[in-house]
C-alpha positions as CSV (number, residue, x, y, z in Angstrom):
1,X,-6.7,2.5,19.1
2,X,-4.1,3.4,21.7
3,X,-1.5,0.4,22.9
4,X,0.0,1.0,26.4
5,X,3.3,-1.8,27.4
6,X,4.5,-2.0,30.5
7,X,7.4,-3.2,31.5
8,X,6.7,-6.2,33.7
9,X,7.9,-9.9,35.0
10,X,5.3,-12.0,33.1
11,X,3.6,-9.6,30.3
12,X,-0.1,-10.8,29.4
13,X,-1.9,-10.1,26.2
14,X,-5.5,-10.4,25.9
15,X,-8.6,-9.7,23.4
16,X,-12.1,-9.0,24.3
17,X,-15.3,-9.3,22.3
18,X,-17.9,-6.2,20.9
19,X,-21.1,-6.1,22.7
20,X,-23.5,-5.3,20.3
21,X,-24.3,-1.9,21.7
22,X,-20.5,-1.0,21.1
23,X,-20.7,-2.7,17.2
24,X,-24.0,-0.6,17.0
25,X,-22.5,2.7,18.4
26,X,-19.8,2.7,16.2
27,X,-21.6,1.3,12.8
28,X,-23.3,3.5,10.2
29,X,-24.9,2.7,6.7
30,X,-24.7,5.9,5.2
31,X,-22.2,5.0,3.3
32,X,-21.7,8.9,1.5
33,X,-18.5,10.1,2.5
34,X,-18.2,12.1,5.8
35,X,-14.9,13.5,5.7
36,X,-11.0,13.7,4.3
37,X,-8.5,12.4,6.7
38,X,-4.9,11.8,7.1
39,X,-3.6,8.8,8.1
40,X,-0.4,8.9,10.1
41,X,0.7,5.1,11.4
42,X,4.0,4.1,13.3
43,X,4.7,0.2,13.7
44,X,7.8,-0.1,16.5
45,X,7.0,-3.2,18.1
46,X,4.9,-6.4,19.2
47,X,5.1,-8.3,22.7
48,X,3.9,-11.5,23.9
49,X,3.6,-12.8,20.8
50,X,2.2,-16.5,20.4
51,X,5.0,-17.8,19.1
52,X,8.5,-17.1,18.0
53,X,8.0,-16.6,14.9
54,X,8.5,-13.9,12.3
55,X,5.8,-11.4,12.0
56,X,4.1,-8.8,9.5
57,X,1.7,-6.1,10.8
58,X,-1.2,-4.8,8.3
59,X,-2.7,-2.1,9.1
60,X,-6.3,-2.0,6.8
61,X,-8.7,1.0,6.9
62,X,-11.3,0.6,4.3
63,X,-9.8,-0.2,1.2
64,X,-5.9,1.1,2.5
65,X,-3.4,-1.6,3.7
66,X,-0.3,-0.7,5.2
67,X,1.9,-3.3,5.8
68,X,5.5,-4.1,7.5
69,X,9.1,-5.2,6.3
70,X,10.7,-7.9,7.5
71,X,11.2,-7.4,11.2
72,X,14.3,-5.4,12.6
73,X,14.9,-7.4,15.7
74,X,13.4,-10.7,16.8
75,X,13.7,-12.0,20.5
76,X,11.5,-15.2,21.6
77,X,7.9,-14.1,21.2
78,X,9.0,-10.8,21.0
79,X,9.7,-8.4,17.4
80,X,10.8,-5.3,16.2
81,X,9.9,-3.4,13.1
82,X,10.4,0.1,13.7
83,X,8.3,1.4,10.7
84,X,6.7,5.1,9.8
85,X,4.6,4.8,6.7
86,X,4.3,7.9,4.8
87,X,1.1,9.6,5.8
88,X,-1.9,9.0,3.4
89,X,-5.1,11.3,2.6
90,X,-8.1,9.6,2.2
């Protein structure tokens, strides 16, 4: 997944649902194991948050979790966590 921000006068956040030909593309159920990655995950910060609170990121892959400290820097419905997990083989 790549995140783009742009600096802009009213940011906008949105989600969008899987067609089923996407869920189908991208689902298998083989379920031997394909490969051995490395898993390299940077958290620096969220935008256009719904509200103005304080937030955690989890990143989960499989059976992994990778979750955030407390946040650095929090502004409005904005936060900063500015966190590089160590990278993980699996």
């Amino acid at each position: 997944m790549h995140i783009e921000v742009f600096d802009s006068q009213a940011p906008e956040s949105g989600t969008f649902p899987l067609s089923q030909s996407d869920i189908s593309r991208y689902s298998f159920t083989d379920m031997t194991p394909l490969k051995e990655f490395e898993i390299q995950a940077e958290v620096g910060s969220g935008i256009c948050l719904p509200d103005n609170k304080s937030y955690k990121v989890r990143i989960s892959i499989a059976d992994l979790f990778l979750d955030t400290d407390k946040v650095i820097i929090q502004k409005k419905t904005s936060c900063v966590w500015n966190k590089r997990f160590d990278p993980v083989i699996m």
